[in-house]
C-alpha positions as CSV (number, residue, x, y, z in Angstrom):
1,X,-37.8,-18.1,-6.4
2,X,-35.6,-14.6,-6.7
3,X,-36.0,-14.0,-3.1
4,X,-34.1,-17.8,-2.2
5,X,-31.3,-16.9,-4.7
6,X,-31.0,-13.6,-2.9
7,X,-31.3,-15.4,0.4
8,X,-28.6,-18.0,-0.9
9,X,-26.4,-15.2,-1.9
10,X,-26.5,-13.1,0.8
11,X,-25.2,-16.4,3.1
12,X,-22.8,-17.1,0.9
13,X,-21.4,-13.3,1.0
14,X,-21.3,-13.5,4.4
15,X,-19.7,-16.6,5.2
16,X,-16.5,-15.5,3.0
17,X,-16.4,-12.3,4.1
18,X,-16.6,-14.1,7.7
19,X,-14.0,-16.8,6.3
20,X,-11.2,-14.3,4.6
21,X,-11.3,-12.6,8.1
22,X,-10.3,-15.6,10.1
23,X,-7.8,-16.5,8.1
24,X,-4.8,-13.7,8.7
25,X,-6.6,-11.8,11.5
26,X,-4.2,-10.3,13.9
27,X,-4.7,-11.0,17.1
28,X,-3.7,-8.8,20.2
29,X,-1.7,-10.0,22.9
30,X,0.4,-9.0,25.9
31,X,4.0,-9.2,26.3
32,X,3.4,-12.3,28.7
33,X,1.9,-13.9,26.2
34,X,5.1,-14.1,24.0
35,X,7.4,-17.6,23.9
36,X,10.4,-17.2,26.1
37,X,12.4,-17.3,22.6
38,X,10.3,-14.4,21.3
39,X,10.6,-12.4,24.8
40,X,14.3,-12.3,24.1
41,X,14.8,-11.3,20.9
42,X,11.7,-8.0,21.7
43,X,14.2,-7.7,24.8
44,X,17.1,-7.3,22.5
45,X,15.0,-5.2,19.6
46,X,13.0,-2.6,21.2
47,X,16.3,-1.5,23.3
48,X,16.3,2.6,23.2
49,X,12.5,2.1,21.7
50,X,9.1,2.6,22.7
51,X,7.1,-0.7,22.4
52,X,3.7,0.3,21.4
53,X,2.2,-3.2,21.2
54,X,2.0,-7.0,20.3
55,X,0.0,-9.2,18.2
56,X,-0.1,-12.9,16.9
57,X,-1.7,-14.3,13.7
58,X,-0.9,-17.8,11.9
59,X,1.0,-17.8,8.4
60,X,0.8,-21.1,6.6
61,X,-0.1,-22.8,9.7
62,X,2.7,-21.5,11.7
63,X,2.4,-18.6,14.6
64,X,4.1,-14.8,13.7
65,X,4.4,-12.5,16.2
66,X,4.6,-9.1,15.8
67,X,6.2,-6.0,17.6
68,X,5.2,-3.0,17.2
69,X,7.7,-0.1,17.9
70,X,8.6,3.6,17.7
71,X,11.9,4.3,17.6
72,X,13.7,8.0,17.1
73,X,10.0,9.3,16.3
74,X,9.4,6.8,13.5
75,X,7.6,3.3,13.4
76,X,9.2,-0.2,12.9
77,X,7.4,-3.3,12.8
78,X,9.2,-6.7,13.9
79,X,7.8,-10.0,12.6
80,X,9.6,-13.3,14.2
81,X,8.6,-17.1,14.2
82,X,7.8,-18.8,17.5
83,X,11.3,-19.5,17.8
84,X,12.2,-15.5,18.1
85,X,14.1,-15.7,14.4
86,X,13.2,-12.2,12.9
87,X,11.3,-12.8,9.8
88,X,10.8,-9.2,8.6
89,X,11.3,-5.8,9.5
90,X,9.7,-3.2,8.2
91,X,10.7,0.5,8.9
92,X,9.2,4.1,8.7
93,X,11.7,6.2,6.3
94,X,12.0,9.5,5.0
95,X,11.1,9.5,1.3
96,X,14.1,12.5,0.6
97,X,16.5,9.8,2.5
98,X,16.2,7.6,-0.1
99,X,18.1,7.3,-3.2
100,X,16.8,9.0,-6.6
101,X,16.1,6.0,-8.4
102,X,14.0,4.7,-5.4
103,X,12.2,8.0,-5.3
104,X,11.4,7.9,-9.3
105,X,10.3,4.5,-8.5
106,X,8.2,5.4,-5.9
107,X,6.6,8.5,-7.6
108,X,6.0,6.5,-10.9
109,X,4.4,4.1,-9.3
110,X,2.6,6.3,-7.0
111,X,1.0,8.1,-10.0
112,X,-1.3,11.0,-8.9
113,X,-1.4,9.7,-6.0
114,X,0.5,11.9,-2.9
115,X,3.0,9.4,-1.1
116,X,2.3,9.9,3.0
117,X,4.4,7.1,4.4
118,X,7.5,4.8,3.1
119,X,8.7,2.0,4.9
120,X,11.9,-0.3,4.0
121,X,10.9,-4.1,4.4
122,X,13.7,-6.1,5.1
123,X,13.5,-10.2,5.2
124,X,16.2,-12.3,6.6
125,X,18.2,-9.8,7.0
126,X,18.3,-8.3,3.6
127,X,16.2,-5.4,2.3
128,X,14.0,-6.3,-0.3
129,X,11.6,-4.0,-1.3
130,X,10.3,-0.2,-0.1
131,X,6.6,0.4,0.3
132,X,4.3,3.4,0.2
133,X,1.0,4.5,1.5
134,X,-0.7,6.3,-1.0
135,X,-3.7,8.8,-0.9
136,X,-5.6,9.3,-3.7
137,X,-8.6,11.6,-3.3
138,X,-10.2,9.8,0.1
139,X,-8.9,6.2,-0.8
140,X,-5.6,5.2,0.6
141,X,-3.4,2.1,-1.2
142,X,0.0,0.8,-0.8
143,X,2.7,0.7,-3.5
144,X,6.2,-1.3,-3.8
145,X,9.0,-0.9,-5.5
146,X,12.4,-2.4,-5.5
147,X,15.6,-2.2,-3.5
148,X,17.1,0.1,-6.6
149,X,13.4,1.5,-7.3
150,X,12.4,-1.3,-10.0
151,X,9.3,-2.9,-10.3
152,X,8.7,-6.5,-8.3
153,X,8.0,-8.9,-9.6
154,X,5.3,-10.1,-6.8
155,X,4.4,-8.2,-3.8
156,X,6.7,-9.1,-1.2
């Protein structure tokens, strides 16, 4: 009787596991595989960059597509809808570049942890947040804080 229960459980384990990783997996693609719309805004985007890639995934039933750039030495991400609107940016920074009360935020929420990467994340336009990676011992997780270094409310 254990050994079903373990059985039952170890299907059940798997099948999420397989479920959650259907759900928002990224998908590569090529640039020929991008709506004309979404050709013209990478066209107009990754101008003096170096494109390092595409991808494609579905967010609440809707295609994103994703760019994938390095520009000046540094890494920027560009998210747009099918229709080549930019959804999000998010861009590699220099943690000293940014102001002290987005660097105390940063480190606060960073803890122990040692900060290797910040990126701003800008939506419609608008910066909205600054995330870090952060390395603690072997683990690595990622952090945000604010546009002035405050705590979010949500993740964005």
């Amino acid at each position: 009787m254990l050994k079903q229960y373990r059985n039952v459980a170890a299907v059940l384990v798997v099948g999420i596991a397989m479920a959650s990783g259907s759900i928002a997996a990224d998908k590569k693609i090529t640039r020929a595989q991008l709506p004309a719309a979404v050709e013209r805004t990478v066209a107009q985007q990754s101008q003096g960059a170096v494109i390092k890639g595409f991808s494609t995934e579905t967010e609440a039933g809707k295609a994103v597509y994703e760019m994938e750039l390095t520009v000046n030495g540094h890494g920027k991400d560009v998210s747009m809808d099918a229709q080549g609107n930019i959804l999000e940016i998010e861009e590699e920074v220099a943690l000293a570049s940014l102001p002290a009360v987005v660097q105390g935020g940063l480190t606060r929420a960073a803890g122990t942890g040692k900060i290797v990467k910040v990126e701003s994340m800008s939506k419609q336009g608008t910066l909205v947040a600054y995330e870090a990676t952060v390395q603690s011992g072997k683990k690595r997780r990622e952090i945000q804080v604010g546009p002035q270094g405050q705590k979010l409310a949500h993740p964005e």
